[in-house]
N, CA and C atoms as a LAMMPS dump frame, in Angstrom:
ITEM: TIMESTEP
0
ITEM: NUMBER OF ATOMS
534
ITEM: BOX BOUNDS ff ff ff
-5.0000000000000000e+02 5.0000000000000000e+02
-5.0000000000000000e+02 5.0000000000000000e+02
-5.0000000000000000e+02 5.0000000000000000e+02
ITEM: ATOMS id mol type element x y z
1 1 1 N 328.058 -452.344 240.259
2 1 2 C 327.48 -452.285 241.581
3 1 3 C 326.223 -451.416 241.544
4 2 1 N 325.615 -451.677 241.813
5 2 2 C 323.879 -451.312 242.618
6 2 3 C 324.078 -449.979 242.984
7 3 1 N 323.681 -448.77 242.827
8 3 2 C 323.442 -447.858 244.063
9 3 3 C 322.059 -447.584 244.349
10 4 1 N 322.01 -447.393 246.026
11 4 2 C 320.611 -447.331 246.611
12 4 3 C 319.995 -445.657 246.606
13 5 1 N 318.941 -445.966 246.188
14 5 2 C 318.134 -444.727 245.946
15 5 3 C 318.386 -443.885 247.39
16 6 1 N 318.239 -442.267 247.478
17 6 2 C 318.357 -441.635 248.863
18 6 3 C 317.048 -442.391 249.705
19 7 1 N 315.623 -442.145 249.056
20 7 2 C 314.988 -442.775 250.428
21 7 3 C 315.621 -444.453 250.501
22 8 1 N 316.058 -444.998 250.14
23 8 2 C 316.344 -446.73 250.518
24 8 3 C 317.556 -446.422 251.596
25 9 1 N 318.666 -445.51 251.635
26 9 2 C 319.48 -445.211 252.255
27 9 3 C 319.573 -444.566 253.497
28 10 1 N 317.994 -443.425 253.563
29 10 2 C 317.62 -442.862 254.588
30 10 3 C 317.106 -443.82 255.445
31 11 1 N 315.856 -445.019 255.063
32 11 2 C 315.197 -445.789 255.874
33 11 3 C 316.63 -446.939 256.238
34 12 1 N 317.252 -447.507 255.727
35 12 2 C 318.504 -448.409 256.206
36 12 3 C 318.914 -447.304 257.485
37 13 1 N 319.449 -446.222 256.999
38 13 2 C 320.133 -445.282 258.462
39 13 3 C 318.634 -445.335 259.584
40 14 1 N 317.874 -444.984 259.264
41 14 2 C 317.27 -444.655 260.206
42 14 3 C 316.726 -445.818 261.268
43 15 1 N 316.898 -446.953 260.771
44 15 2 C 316.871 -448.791 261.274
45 15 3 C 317.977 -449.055 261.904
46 16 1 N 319.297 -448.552 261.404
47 16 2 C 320.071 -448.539 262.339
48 16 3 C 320.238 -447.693 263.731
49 17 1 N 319.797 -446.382 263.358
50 17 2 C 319.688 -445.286 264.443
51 17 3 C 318.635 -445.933 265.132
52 18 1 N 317.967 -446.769 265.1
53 18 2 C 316.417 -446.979 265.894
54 18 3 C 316.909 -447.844 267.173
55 19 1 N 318.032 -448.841 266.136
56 19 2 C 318.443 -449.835 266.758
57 19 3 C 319.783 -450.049 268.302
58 20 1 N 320.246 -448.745 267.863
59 20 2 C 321.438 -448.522 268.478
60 20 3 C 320.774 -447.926 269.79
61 21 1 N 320.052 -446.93 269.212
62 21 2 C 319.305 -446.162 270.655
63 21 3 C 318.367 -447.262 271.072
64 22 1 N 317.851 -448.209 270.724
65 22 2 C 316.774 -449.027 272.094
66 22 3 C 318.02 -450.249 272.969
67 23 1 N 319.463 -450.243 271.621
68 23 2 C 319.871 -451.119 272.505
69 23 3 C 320.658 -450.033 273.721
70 24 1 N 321.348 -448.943 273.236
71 24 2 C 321.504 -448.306 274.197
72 24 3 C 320.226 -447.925 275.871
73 25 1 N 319.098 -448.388 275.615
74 25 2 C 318.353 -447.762 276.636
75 25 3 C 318.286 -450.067 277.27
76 26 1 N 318.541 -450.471 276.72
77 26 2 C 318.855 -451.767 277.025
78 26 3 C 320.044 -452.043 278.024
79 27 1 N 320.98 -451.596 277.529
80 27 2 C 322.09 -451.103 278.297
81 27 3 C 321.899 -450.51 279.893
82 28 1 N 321.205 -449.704 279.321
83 28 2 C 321.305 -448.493 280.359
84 28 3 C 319.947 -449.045 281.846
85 29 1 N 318.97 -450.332 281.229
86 29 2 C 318.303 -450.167 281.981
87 29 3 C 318.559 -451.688 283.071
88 30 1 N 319.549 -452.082 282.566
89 30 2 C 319.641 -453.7 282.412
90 30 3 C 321.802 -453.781 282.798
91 31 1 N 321.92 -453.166 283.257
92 31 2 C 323.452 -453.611 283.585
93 31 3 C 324.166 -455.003 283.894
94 32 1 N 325.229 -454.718 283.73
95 32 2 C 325.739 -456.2 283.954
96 32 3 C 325.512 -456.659 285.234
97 33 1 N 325.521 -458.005 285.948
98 33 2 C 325.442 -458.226 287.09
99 33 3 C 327.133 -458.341 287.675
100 34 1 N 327.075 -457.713 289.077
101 34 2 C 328.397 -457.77 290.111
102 34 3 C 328.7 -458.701 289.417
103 35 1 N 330.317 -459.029 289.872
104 35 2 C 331.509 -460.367 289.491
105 35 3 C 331.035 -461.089 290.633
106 36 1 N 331.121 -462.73 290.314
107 36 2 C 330.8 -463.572 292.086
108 36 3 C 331.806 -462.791 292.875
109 37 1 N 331.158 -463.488 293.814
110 37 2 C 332.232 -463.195 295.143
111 37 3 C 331.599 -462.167 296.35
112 38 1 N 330.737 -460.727 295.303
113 38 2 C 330.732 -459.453 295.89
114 38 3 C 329.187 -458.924 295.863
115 39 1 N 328.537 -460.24 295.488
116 39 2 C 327.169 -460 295.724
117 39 3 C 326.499 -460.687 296.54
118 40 1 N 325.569 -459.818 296.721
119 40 2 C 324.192 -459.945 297.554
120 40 3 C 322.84 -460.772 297.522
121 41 1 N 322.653 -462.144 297.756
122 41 2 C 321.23 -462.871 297.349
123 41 3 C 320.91 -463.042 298.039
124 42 1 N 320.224 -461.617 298.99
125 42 2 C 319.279 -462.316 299.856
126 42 3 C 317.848 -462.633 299.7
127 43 1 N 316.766 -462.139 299.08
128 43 2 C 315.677 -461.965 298.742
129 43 3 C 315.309 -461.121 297.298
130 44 1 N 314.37 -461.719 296.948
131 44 2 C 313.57 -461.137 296.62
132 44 3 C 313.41 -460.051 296.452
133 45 1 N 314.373 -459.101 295.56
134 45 2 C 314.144 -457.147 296.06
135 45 3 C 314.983 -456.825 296.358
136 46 1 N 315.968 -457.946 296.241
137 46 2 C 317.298 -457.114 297.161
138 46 3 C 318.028 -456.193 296.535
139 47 1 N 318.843 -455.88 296.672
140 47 2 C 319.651 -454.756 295.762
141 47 3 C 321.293 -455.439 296.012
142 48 1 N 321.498 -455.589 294.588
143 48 2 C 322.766 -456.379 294.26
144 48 3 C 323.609 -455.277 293.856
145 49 1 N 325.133 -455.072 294.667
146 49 2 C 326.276 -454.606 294.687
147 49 3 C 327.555 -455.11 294.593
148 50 1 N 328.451 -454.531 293.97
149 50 2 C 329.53 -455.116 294.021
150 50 3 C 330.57 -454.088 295.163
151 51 1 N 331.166 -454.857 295.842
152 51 2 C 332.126 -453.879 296.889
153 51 3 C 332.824 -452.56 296.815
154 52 1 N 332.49 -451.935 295.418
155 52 2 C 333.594 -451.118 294.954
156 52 3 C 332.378 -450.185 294.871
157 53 1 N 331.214 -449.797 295.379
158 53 2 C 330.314 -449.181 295.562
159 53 3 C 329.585 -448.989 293.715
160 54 1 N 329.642 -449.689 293.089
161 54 2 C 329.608 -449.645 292.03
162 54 3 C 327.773 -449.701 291.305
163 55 1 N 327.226 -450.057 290.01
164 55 2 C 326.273 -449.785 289.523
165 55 3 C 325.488 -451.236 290.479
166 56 1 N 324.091 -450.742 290.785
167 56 2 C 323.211 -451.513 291.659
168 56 3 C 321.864 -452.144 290.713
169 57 1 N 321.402 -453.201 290.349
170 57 2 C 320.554 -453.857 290.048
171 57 3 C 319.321 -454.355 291.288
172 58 1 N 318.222 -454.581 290.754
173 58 2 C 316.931 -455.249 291.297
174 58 3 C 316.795 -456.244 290.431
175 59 1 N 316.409 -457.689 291.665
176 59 2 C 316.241 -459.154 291.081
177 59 3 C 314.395 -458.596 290.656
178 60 1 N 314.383 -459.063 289.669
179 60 2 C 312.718 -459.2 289.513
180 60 3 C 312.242 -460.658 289.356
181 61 1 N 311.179 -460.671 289.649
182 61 2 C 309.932 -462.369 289.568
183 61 3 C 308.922 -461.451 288.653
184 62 1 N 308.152 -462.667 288.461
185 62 2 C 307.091 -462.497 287.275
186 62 3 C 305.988 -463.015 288.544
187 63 1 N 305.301 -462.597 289.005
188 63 2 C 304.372 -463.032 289.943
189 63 3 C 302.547 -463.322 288.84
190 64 1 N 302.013 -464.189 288.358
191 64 2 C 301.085 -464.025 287.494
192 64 3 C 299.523 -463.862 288.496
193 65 1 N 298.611 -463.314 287.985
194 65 2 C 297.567 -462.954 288.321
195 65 3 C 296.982 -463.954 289.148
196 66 1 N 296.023 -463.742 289.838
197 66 2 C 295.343 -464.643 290.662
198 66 3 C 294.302 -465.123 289.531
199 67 1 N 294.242 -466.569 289.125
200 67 2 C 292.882 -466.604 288.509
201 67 3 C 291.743 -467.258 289.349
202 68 1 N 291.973 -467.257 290.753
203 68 2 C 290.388 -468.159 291.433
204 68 3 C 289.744 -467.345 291.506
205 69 1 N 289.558 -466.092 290.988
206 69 2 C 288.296 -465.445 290.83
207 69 3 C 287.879 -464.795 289.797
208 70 1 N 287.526 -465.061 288.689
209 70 2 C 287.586 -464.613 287.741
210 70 3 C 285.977 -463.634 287.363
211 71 1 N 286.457 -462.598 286.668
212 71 2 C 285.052 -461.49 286.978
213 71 3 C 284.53 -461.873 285.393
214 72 1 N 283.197 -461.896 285.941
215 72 2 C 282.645 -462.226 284.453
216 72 3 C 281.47 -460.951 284.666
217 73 1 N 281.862 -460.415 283.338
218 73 2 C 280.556 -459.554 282.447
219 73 3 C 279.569 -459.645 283.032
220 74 1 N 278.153 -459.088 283.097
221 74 2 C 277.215 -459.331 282.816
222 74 3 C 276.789 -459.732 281.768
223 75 1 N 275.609 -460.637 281.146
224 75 2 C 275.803 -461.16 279.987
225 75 3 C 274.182 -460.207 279.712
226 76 1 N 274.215 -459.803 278.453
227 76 2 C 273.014 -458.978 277.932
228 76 3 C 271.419 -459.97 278.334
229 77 1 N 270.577 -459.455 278.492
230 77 2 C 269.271 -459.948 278.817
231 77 3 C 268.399 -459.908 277.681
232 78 1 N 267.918 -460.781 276.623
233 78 2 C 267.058 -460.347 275.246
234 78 3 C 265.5 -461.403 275.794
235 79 1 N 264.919 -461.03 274.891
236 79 2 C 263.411 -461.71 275.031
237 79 3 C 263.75 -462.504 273.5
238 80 1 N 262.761 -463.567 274.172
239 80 2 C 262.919 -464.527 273.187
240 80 3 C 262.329 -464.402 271.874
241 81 1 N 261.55 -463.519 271.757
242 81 2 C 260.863 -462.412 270.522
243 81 3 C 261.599 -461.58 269.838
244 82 1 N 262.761 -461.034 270.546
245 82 2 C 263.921 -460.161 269.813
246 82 3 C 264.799 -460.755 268.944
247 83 1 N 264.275 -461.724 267.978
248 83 2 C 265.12 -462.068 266.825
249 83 3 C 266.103 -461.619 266.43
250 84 1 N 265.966 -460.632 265.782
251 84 2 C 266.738 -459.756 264.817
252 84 3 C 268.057 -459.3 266.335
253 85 1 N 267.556 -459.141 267.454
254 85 2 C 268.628 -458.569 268.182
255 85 3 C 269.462 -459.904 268.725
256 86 1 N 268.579 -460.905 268.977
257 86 2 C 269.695 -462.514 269.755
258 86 3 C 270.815 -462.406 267.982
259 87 1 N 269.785 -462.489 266.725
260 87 2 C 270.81 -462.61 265.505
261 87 3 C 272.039 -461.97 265.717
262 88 1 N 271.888 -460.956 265.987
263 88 2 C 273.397 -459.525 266.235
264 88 3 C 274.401 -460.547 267.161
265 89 1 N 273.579 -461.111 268.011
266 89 2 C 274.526 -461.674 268.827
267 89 3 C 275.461 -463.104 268.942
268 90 1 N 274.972 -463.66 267.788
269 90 2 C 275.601 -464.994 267.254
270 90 3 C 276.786 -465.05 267.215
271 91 1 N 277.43 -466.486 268.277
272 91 2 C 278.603 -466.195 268.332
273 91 3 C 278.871 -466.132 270.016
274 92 1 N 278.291 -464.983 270.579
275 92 2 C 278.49 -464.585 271.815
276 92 3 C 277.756 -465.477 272.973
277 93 1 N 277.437 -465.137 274.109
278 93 2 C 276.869 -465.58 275.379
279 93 3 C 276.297 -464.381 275.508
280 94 1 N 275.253 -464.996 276.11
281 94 2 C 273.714 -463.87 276.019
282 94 3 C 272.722 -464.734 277.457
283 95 1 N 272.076 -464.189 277.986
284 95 2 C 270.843 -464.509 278.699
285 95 3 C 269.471 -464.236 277.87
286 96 1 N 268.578 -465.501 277.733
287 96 2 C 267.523 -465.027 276.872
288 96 3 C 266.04 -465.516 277.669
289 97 1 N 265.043 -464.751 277.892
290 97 2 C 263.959 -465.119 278.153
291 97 3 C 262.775 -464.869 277.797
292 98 1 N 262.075 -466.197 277.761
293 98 2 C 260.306 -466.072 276.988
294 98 3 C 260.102 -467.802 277.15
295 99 1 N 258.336 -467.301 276.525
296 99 2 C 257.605 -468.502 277.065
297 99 3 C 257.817 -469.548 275.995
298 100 1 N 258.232 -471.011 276.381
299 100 2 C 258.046 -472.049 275.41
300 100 3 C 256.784 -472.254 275.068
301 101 1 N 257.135 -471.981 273.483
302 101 2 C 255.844 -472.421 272.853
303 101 3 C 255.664 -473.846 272.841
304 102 1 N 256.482 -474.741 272.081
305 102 2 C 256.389 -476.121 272.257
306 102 3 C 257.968 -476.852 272.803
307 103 1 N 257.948 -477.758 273.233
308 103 2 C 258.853 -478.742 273.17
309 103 3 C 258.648 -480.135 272.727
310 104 1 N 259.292 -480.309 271.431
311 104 2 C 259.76 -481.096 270.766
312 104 3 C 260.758 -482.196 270.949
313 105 1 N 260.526 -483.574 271.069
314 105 2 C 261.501 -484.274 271.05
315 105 3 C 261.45 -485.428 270.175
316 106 1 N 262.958 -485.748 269.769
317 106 2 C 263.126 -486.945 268.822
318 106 3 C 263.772 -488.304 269.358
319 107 1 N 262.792 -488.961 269.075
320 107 2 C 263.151 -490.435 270.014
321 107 3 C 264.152 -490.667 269.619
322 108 1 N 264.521 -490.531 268.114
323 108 2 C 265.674 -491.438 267.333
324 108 3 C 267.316 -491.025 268.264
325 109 1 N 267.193 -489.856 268.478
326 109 2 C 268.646 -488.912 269.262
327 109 3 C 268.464 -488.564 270.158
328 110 1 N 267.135 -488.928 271.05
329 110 2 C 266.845 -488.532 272.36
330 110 3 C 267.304 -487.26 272.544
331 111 1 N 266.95 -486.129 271.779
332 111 2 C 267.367 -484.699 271.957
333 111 3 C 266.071 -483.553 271.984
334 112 1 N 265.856 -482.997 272.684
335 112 2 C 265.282 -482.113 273.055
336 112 3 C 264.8 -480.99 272.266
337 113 1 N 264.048 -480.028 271.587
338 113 2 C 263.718 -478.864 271.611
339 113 3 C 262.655 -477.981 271.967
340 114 1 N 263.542 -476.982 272.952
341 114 2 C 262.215 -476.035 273.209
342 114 3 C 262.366 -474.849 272.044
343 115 1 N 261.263 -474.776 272.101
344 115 2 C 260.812 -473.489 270.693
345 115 3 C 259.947 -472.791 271.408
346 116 1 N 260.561 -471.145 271.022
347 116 2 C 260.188 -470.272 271.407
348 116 3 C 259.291 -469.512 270.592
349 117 1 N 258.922 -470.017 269.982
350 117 2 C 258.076 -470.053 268.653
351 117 3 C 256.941 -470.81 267.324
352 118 1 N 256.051 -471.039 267.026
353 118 2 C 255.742 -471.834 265.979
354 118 3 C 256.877 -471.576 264.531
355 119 1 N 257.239 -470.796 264.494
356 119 2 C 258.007 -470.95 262.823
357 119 3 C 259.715 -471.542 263.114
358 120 1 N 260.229 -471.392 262.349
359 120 2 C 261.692 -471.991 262.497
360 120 3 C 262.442 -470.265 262.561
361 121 1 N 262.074 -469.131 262.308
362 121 2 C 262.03 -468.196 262.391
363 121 3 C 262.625 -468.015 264.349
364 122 1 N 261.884 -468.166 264.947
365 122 2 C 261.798 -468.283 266.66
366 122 3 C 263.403 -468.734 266.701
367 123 1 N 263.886 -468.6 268.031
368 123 2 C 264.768 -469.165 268.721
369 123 3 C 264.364 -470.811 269.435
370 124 1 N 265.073 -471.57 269.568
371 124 2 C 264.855 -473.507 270.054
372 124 3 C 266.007 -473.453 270.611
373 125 1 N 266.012 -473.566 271.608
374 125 2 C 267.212 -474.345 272.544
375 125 3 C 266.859 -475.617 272.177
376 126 1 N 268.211 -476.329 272.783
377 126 2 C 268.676 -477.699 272.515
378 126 3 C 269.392 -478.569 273.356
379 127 1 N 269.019 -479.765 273.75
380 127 2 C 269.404 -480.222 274.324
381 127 3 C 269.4 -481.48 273.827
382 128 1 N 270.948 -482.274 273.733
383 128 2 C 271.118 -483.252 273.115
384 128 3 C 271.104 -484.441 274.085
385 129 1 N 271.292 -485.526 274.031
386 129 2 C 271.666 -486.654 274.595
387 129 3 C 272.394 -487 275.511
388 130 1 N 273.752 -486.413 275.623
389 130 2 C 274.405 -486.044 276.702
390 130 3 C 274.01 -485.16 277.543
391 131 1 N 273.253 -484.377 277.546
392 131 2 C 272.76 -483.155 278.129
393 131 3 C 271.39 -483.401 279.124
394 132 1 N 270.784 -484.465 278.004
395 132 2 C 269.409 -485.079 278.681
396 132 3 C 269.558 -486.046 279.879
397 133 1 N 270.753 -486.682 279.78
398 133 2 C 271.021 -487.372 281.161
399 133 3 C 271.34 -486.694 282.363
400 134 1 N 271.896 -485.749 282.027
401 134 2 C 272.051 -484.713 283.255
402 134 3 C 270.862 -483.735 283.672
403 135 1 N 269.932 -483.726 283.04
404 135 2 C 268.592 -483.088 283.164
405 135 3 C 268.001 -484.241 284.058
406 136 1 N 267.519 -485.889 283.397
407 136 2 C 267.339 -486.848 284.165
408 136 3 C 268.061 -487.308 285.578
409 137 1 N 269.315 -487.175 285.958
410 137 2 C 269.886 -486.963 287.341
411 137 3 C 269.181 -486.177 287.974
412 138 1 N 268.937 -484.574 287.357
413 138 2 C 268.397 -483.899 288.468
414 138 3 C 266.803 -484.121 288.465
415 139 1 N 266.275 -485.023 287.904
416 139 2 C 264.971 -484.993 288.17
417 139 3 C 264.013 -484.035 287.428
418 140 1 N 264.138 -483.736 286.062
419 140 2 C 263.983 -483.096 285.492
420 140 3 C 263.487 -482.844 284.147
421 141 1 N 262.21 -482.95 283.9
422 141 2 C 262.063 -483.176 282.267
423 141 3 C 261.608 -481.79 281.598
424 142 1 N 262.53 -482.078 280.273
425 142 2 C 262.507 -481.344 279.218
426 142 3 C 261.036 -480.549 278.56
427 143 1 N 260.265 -481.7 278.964
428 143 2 C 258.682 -481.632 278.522
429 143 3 C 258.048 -480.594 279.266
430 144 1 N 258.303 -480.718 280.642
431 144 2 C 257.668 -479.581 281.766
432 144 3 C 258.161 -478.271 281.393
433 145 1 N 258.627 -478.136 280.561
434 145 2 C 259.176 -476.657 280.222
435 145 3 C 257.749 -475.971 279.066
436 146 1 N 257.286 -476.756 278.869
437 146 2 C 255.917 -475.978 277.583
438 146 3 C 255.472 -475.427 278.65
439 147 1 N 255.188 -474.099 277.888
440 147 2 C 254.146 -473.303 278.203
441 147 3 C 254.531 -472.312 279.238
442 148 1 N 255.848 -472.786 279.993
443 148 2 C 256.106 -471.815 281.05
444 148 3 C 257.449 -470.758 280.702
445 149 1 N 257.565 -470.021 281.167
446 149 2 C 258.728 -468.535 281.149
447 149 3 C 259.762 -469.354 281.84
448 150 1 N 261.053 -468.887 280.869
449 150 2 C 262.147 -469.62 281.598
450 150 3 C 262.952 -468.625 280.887
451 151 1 N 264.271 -469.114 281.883
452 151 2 C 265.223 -467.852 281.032
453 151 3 C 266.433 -468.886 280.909
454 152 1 N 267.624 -468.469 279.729
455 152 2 C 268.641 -469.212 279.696
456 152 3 C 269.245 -468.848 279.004
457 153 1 N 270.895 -469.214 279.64
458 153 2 C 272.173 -468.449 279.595
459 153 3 C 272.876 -469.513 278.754
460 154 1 N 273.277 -469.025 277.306
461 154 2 C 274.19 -469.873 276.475
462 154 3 C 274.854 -468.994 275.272
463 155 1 N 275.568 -470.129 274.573
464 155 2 C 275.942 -469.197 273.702
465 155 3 C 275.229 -469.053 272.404
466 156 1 N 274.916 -468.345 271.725
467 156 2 C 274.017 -468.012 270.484
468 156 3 C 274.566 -468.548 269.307
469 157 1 N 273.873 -469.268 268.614
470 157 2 C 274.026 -469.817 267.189
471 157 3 C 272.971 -469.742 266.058
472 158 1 N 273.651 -469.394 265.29
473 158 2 C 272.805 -469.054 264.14
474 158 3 C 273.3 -470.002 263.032
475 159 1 N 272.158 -470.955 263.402
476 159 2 C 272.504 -472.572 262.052
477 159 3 C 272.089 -472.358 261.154
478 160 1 N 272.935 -472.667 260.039
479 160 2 C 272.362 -472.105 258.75
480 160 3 C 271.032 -472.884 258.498
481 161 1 N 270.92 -474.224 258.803
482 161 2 C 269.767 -474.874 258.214
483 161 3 C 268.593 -474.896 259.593
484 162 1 N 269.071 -474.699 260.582
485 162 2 C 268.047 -474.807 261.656
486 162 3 C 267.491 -473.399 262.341
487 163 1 N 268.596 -472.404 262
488 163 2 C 268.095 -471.007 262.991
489 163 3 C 268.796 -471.066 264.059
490 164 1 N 268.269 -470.199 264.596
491 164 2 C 268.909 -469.688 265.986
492 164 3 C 268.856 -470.595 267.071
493 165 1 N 269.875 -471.084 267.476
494 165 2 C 269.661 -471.84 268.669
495 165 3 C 270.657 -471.853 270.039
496 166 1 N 270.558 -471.911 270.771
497 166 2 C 271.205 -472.12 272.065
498 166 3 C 271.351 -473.416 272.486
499 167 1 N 272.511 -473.863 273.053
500 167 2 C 272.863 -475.442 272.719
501 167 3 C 272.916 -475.597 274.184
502 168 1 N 271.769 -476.588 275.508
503 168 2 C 271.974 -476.306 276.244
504 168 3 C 273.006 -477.484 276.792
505 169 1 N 273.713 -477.621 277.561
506 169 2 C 274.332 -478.514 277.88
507 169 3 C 274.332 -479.149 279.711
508 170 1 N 273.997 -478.673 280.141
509 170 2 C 274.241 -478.69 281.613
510 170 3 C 272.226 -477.537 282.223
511 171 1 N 271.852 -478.308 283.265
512 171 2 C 270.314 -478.068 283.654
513 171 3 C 270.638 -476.366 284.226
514 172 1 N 272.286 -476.071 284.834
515 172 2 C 272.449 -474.847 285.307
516 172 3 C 272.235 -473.505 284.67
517 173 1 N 272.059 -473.908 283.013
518 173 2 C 271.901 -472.718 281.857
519 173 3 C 270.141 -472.371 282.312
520 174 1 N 269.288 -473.205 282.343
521 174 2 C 268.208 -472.801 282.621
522 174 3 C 267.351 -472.584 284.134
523 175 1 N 266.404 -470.958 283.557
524 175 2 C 266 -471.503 284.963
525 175 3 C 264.461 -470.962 285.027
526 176 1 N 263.405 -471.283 285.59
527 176 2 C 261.917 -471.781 285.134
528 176 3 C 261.851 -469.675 286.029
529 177 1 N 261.017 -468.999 285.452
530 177 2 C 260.763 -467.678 285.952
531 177 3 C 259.119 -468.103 286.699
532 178 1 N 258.15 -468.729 285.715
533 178 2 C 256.547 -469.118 286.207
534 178 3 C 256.241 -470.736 285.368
């Protein structure tokens, strides 16, 4: 037969001692419920007894949070020149603003880019195909964005082969400053 080293014997006792005392406070916090017959359901809160004036329980509910209002962050404010700082933020949701340098589009995918920049270096939002029809509902072209200050709320990506971009999806991410 095996014998267990003192610490292997101390940590076994002391797993049991851990165990006995949380079920004891289990016990103690959590009693049995009254026998039928001698209890109380009226509400919500009530306090359940058995006739013999004996140990008293509370019914609990799980009531979960309200979510129709949900608080959102402020989302950080960067200029579209702060490279190195939108980079830090890849990944996240950010507000970013500066002037389009060009906008770019490709007939083949009917997708959009504004560039905030001449190099690939710059930040380019994006707007794909699905995205461009909902720009066209509201009356809205992609093109009118050169040259003017706009700001826009998305989430930051850092493509390995394209750079930094913001993927816009919906006309509500952007919004024209001049």
């Amino acid at each position: 037969m095996k014998r267990f080293s003192p610490t292997t014997a101390i940590a076994i006792g002391s797993a049991f001692l851990t165990g006995l005392f949380f079920h004891a406070l289990y016990q103690r916090w959590n009693p049995p419920l009254p026998e039928t017959g001698n209890v109380s359901t009226d509400r919500v809160g009530s306090t359940f007894q058995n006739g013999a004036g004996g140990p008293q329980s509370y019914r609990v509910t799980f009531v979960p949070f309200s979510s129709s209002a949900p608080v959102q962050a402020e989302l950080p404010l960067l200029q579209a020149r702060d490279v190195e700082k939108i980079r830090a933020l890849a990944g996240k949701q950010a507000r970013i603003r500066g002037r389009v340098f060009r906008v770019g589009h490709s007939e083949k995918s009917n997708t959009y880019f504004l560039n905030f920049g001449p190099s690939r270096e710059a930040l380019t939002a994006v707007i794909f195909a699905s995205a461009a029809e909902l720009f066209d509902k509201k009356q809205i072209s992609p093109k009118s964005f050169e040259g003017k200050e706009i700001e826009l709320q998305g989430e930051i990506k850092d493509h390995p082969q394209y750079g930094l971009e913001i993927i816009l999806e919906n006309p509500s991410q952007l919004k024209v400053i001049d």
